[in-house]
C-alpha positions as semicolon CSV with decimal commas, in nm:
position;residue;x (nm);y (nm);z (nm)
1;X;-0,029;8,631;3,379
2;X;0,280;8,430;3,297
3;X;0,290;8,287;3,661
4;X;-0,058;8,159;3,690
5;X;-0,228;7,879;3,500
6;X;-0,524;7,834;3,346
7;X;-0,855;7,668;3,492
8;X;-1,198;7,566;3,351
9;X;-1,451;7,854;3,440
10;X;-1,780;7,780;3,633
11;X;-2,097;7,959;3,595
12;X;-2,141;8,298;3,816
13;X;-2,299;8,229;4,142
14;X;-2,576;8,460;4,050
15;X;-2,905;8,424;4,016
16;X;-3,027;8,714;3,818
17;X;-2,737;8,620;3,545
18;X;-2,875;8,548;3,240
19;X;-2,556;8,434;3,003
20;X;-2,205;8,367;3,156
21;X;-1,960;8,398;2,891
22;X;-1,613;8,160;2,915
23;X;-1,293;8,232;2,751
24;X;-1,211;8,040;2,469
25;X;-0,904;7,838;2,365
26;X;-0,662;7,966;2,161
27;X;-0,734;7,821;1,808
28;X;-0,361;7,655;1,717
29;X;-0,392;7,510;2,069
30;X;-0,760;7,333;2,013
31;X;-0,551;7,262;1,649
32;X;-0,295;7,059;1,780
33;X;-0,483;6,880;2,063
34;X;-0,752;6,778;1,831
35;X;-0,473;6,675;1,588
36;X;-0,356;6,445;1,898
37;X;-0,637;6,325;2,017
38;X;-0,739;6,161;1,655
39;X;-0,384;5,995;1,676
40;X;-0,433;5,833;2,034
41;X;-0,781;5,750;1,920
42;X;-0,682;5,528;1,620
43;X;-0,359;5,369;1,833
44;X;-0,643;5,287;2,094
45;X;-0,820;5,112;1,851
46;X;-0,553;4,909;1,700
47;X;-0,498;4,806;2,109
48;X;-0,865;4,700;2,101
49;X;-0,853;4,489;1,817
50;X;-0,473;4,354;1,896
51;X;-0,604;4,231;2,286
52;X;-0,942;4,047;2,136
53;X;-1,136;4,277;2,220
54;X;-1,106;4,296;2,584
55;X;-1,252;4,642;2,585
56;X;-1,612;4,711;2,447
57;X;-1,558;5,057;2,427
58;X;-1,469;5,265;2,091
59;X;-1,473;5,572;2,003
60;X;-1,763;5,578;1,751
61;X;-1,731;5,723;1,389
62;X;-2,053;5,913;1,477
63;X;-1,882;6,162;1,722
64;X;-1,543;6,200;1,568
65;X;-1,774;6,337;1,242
66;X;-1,941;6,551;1,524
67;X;-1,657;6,668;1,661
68;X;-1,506;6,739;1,315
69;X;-1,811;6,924;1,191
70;X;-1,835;7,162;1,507
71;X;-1,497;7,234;1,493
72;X;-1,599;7,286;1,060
73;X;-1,906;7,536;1,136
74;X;-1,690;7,744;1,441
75;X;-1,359;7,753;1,254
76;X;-1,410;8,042;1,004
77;X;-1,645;8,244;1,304
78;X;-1,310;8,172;1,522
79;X;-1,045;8,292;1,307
80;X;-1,137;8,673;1,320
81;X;-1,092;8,648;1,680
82;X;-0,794;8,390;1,722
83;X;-0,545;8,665;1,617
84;X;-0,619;8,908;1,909
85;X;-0,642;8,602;2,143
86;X;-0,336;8,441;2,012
87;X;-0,138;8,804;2,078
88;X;-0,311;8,798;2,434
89;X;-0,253;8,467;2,578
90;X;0,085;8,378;2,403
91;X;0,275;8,375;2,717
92;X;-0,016;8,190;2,893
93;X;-0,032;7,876;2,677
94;X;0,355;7,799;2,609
95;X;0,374;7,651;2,903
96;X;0,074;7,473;2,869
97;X;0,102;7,400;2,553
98;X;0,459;7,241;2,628
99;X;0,365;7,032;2,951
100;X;0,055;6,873;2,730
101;X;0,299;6,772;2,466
102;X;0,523;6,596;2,728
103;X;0,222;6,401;2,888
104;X;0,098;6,316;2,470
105;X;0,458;6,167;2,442
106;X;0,486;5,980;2,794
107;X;0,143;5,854;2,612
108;X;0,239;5,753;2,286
109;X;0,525;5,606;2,416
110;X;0,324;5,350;2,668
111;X;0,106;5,265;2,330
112;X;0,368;5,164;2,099
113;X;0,565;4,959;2,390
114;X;0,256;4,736;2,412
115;X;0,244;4,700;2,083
116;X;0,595;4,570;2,031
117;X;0,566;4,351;2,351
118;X;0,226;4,193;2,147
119;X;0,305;3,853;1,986
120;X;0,094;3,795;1,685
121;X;-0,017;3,441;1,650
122;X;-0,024;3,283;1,299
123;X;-0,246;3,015;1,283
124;X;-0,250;2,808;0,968
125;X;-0,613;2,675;0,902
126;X;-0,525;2,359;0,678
127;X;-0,886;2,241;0,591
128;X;-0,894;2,636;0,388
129;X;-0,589;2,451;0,174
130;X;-0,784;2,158;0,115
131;X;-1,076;2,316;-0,006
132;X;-0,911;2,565;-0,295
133;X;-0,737;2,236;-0,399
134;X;-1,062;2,030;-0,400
135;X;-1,287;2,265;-0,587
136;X;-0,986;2,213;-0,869
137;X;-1,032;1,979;-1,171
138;X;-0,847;1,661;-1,180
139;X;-0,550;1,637;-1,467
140;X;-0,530;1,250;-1,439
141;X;-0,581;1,129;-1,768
142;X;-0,814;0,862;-1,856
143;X;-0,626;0,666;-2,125
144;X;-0,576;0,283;-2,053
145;X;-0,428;-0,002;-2,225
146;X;-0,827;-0,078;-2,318
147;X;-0,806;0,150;-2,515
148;X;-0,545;0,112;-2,780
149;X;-0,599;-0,083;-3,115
150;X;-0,328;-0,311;-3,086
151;X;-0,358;-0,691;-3,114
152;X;-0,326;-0,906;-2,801
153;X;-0,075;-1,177;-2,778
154;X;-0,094;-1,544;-2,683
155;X;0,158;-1,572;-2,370
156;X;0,375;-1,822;-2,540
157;X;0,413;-1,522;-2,782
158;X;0,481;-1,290;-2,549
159;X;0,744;-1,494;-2,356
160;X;0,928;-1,525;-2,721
161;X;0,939;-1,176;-2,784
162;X;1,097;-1,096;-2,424
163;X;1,342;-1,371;-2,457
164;X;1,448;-1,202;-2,821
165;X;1,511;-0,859;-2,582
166;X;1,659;-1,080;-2,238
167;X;1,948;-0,847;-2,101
168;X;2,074;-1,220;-2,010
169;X;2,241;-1,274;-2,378
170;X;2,467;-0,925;-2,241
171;X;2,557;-1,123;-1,963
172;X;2,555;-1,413;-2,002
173;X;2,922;-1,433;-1,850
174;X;2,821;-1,265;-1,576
175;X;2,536;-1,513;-1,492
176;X;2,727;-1,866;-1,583
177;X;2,941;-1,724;-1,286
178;X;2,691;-1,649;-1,058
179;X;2,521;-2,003;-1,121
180;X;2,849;-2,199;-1,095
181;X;2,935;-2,011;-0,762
182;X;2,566;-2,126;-0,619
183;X;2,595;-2,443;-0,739
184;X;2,929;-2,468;-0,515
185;X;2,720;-2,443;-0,255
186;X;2,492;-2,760;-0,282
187;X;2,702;-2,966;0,003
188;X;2,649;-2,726;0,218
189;X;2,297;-2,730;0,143
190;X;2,205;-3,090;0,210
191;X;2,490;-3,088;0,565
192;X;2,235;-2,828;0,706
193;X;1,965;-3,020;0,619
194;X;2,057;-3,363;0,782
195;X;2,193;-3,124;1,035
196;X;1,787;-3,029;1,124
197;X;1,779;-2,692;0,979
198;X;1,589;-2,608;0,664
199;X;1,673;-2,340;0,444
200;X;1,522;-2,046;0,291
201;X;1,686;-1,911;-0,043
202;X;1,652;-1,523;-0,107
203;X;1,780;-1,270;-0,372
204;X;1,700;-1,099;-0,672
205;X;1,601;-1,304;-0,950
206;X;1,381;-1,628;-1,015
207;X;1,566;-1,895;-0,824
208;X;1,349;-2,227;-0,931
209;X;1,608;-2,306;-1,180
210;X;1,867;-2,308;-0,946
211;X;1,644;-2,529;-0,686
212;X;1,593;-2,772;-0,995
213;X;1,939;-2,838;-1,049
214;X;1,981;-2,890;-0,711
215;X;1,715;-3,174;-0,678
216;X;1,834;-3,321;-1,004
217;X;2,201;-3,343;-0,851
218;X;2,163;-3,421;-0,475
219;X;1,767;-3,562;-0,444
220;X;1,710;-3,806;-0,753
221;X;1,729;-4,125;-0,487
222;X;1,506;-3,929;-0,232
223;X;1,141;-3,857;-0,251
224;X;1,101;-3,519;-0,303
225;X;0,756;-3,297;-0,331
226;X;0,760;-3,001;-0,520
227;X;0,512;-2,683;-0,442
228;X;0,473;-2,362;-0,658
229;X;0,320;-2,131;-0,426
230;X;0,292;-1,898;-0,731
231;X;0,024;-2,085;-0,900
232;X;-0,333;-1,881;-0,829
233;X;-0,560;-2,176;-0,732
234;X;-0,273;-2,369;-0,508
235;X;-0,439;-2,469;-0,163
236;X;-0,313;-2,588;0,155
237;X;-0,494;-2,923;0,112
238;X;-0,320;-2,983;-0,209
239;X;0,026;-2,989;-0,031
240;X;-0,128;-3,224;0,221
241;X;-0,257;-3,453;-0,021
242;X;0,090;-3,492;-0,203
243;X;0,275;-3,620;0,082
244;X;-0,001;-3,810;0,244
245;X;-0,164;-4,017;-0,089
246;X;0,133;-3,948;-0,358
247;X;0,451;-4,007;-0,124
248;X;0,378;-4,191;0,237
249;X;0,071;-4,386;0,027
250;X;-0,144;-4,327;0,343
251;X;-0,543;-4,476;0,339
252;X;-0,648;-4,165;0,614
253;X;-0,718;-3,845;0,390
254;X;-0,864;-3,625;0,662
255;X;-0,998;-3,305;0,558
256;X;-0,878;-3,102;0,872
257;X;-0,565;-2,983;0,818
258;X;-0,427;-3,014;1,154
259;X;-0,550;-3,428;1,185
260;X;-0,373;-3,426;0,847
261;X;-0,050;-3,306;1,003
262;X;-0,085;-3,537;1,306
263;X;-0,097;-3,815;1,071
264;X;0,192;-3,705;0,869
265;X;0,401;-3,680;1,163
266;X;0,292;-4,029;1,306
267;X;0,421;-4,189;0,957
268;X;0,719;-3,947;0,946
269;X;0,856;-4,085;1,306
270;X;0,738;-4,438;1,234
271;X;0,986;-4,417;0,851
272;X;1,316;-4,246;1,076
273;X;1,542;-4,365;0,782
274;X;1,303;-4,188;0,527
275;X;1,398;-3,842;0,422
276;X;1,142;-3,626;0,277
277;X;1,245;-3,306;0,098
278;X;0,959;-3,045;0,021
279;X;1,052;-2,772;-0,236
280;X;0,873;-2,446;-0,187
281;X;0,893;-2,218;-0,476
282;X;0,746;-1,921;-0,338
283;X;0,629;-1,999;-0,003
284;X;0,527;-1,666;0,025
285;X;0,258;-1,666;-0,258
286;X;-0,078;-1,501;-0,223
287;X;-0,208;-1,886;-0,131
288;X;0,015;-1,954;0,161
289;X;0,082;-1,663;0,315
290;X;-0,219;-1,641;0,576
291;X;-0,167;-1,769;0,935
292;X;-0,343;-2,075;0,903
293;X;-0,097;-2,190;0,655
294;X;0,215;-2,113;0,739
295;X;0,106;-2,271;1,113
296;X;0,070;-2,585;0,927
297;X;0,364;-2,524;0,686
298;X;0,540;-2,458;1,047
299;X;0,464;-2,798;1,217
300;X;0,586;-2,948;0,881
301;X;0,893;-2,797;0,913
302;X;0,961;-2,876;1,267
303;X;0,953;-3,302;1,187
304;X;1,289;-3,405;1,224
305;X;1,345;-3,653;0,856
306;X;1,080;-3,399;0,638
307;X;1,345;-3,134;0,541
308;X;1,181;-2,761;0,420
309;X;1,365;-2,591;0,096
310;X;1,212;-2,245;0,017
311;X;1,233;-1,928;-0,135
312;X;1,093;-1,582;-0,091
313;X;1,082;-1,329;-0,352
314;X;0,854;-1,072;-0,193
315;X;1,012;-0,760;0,029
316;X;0,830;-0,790;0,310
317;X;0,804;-1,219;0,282
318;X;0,949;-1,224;0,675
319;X;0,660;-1,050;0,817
320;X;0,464;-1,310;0,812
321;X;0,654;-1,513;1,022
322;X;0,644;-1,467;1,410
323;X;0,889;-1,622;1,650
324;X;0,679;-1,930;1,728
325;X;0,679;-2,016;1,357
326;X;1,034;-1,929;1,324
327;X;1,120;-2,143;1,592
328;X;0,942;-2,410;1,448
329;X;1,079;-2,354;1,062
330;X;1,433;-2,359;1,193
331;X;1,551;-2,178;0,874
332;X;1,880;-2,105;0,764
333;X;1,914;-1,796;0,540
334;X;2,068;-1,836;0,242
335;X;2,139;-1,540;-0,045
336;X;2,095;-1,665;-0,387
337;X;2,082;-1,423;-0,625
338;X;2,056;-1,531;-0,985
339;X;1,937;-1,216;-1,157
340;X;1,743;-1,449;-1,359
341;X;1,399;-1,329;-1,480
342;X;1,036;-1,462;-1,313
343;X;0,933;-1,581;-1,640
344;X;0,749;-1,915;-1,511
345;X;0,649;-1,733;-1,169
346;X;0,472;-1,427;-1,373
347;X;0,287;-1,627;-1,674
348;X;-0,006;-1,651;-1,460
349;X;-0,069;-1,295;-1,364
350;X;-0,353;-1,123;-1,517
351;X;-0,210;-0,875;-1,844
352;X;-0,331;-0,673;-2,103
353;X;-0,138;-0,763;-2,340
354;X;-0,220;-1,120;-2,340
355;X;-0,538;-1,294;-2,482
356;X;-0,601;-1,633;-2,319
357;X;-0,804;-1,847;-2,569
358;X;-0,962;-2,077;-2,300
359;X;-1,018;-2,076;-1,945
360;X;-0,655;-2,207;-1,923
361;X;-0,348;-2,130;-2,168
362;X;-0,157;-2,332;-2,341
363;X;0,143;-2,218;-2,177
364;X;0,008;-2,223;-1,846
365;X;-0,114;-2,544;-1,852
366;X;0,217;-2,614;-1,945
367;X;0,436;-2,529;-1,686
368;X;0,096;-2,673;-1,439
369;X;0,164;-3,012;-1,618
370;X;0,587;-2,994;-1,548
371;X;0,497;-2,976;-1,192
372;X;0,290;-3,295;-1,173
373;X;0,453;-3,565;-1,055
374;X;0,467;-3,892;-1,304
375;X;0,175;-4,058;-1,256
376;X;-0,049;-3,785;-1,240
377;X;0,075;-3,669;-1,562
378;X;-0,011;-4,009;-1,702
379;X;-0,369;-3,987;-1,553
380;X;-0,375;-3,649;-1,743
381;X;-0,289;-3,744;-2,079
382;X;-0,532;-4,066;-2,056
383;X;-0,825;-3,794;-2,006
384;X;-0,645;-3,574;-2,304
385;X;-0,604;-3,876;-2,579
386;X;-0,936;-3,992;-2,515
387;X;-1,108;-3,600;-2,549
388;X;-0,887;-3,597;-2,849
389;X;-1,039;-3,953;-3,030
390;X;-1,385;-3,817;-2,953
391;X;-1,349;-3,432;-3,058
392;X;-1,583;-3,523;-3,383
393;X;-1,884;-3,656;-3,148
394;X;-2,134;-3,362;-3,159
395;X;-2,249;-3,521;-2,839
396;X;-1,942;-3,602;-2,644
397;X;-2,046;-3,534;-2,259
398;X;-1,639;-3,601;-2,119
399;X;-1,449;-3,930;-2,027
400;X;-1,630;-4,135;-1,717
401;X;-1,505;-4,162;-1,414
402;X;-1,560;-4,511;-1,372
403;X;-1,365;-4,582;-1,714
404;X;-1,078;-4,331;-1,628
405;X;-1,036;-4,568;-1,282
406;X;-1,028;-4,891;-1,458
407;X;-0,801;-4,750;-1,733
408;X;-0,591;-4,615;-1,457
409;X;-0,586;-4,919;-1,227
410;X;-0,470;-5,133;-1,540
411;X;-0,190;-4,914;-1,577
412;X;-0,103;-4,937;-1,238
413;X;-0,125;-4,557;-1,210
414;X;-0,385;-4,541;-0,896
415;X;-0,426;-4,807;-0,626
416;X;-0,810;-4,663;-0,493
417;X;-1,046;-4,466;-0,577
418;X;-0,942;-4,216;-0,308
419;X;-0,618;-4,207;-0,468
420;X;-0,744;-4,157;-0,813
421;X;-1,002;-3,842;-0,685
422;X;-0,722;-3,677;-0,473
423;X;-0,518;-3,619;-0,775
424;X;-0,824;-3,502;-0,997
425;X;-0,891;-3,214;-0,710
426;X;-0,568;-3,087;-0,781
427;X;-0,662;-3,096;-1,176
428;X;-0,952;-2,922;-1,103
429;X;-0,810;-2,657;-0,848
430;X;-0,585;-2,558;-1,129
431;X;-0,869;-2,559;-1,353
432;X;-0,726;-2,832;-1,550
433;X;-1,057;-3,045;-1,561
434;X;-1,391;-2,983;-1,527
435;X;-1,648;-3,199;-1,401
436;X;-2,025;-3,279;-1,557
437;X;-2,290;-3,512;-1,394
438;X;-2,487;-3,655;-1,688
439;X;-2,866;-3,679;-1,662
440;X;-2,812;-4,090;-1,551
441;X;-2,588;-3,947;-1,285
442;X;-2,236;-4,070;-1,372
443;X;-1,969;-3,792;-1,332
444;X;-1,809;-3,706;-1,642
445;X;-1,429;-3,535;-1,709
446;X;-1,394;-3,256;-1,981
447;X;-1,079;-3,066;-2,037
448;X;-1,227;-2,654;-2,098
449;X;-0,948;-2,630;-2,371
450;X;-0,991;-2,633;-2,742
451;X;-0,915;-2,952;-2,946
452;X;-0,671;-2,787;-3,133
453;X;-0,484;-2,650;-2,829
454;X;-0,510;-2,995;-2,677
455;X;-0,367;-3,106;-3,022
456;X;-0,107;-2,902;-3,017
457;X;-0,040;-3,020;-2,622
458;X;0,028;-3,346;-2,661
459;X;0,282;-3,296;-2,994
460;X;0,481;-3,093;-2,776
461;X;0,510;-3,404;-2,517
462;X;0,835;-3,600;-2,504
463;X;0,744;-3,975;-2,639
């Protein structure tokens, strides 16, 4: 018995048999193997699920339970006979027994090699992120400056109360220094200038009192046109109009910008001992720094006696510059840091904190008015004086045009009436001066300012 191995039985080749019995398994051998065969099955089925499923075969729940409960119902039938079989066929199965363990190993082995050599891919599926943080409530608060009870300022108020807390008073040292080192280089200035370069001031800090000194020092004999590209209602056709009508006193007032340029470089080359000097404060503002006018800011800057002077207080200012334009401004850049505060550049930006009484205030239409050039500030306070001598009429419908020209003509403030409607389109760009046609049809002037602001105007003008 020990040298011969078992085989599966086949039914008796008779036909008159009725039942063929077979001999049956030792039970601690069917005990182990079935033990086995439940551990391959469940590797198997993590292999299934690790490979995607290449396999549609599994081993269904259905017949392991039927396997479990036949083996259930024959166990306790099979255990009065497993003791005499187990004595009987001990020498048969150890060798069996020990050559199916070697193949189960050789098995088991081959499973969990595959399943180290298995990379598991982790995927991270963003758009899950997105919405667990979406279906979250927003902590933003919803308080505004709107909302708080405190009184709002005038802006000559508010400029007071910074000045009281200017860091400048801590330094004030530190910033006569800085000023008296800039103002070292003003020769240098106007050499590059006559040289045919103009020059572009940068740096920290508002630099239009610096540029004033400068032009009070070096330009007083020279006509000089001054631009503050800060101002919210500037337009392109407003610089135009200064040098054409205020400066070179031209008749042609074209309203394409590049005819006007053609013209102004026609008079420029016919005046070649004229110098003009244009001062840009800010010739990056939000009203010049579009393509079309820094083209014709560009051909400008490219006449040979009209000399450029301007600063850039924004980061990303030379952006809008390409290298045509560049070639054509010709600048020279110059660092000029004054650590000064933008007090005049910032007083027309939109804040809380301030209440404007008017569609203009007081202190805007201030610093407006210091810009103007002399006549035009004469032709301005003729059109204040005489709202002010009328402010009792209950039916006062604004100063005629036809008297402000005569008025103006006798005071030898306006040569035409071109003249005298170019500068009242800059008034009413900056909102200065509004203008009413009467029911006869005559175009009347009204300042959208309170009397008593207007009042309080003109007391605060030099005699």
């Amino acid at each position: 018995m020990e040298g011969t191995s078992l085989k599966t039985p086949r039914r008796a080749k008779t036909e008159d048999a009725q039942e063929v019995y077979y001999p049956k398994t030792p039970y601690n051998i069917r005990a182990r193997v079935k033990k086995k065969l439940i551990d391959f099955n469940s590797s198997v089925e993590e292999l299934v699920d690790d490979s995607d499923k290449d396999s549609d075969y599994t081993i269904s729940e259905s017949e392991s339970s039927s396997d479990q409960s036949t083996f259930d119902s024959t166990e306790e039938s099979e255990e009065d006979n497993s003791d005499s079989e187990i004595k009987a066929n001990n020498s048969v199965s150890s060798k069996s027994t020990e050559a199916a363990k070697h193949d189960d190993f050789k098995k088991m082995e081959k499973i969990n090699l595959t399943k180290k050599r298995k990379i598991r891919m982790y995927i991270v599926n963003t758009d899950d992120y997105f919405s667990a943080q979406s279906s979250k409530k927003s902590v933003t608060s919803n308080n505004t400056l709107d909302k708080l009870k405190t009184a709002k300022l005038d802006q000559g108020q508010l400029q007071k109360l910074l000045l009281k807390a200017n860091a400048c008073k801590h330094h004030a040292k530190c910033f006569s220094e800085l000023e008296q080192y800039n103002k070292t280089n003003f020769i240098k200035w106007l050499s590059l200038l006559h040289e045919g370069f103009n020059l572009l001031l940068y740096g920290l800090g508002s630099k239009k009192n610096i540029l004033t000194i400068f032009q009070e020092q070096y330009l007083t004999e020279q006509p000089v046109v001054v631009v503050n590209g800060f101002f919210p209602s500037l337009t392109l056709k407003n610089v135009l109009d200064s040098i054409l009508v205020d400066v070179l006193e031209s008749s042609q007032n074209p309203g394409n910008h590049q005819e006007a340029c053609d013209i102004i470089t026609e008079l420029m080359h016919q005046n070649e001992g004229m110098h003009l000097y244009v001062i840009f404060n800010n010739i990056d503002g939000n009203n010049l720094r579009s393509g079309k006018c820094q083209n014709v800011l560009a051909r400008l800057g490219s006449i040979n006696n009209l000399h450029i002077i301007a600063t850039i207080d924004h980061i990303n200012a030379p952006i809008i510059w390409d290298q045509s334009r560049t070639s054509k401004f010709n600048f020279v850049w110059w660092d000029v840091t004054t650590f000064e505060y933008y007090l005049i550049e910032t007083c027309f930006e939109d804040s809380m904190l301030v209440q404007r009484s008017g569609t203009l205030a007081l202190s805007s239409l201030n610093n407006v008015f210091m810009s103007l050039t002399k006549n035009a500030k004469s032709i301005y306070l003729i059109i204040v004086k005489y709202q002010l001598e009328n402010k009792k009429s209950q039916h006062y419908e604004g100063l005629l045009f036809k008297d402000l020209y005569w008025a103006c003509r006798e005071a030898f403030l306006v040569s035409s009436d071109l003249a005298l409607r170019a500068q009242l389109t800059e008034f009413v760009d900056h909102k200065m001066v509004k203008f009413k046609r009467s029911i006869s049809g005559g175009e009347h002037l009204i300042i959208p300012l309170q009397n008593s602001l207007l009042q309080q105007f003109v007391d605060e003008q030099p005699v």
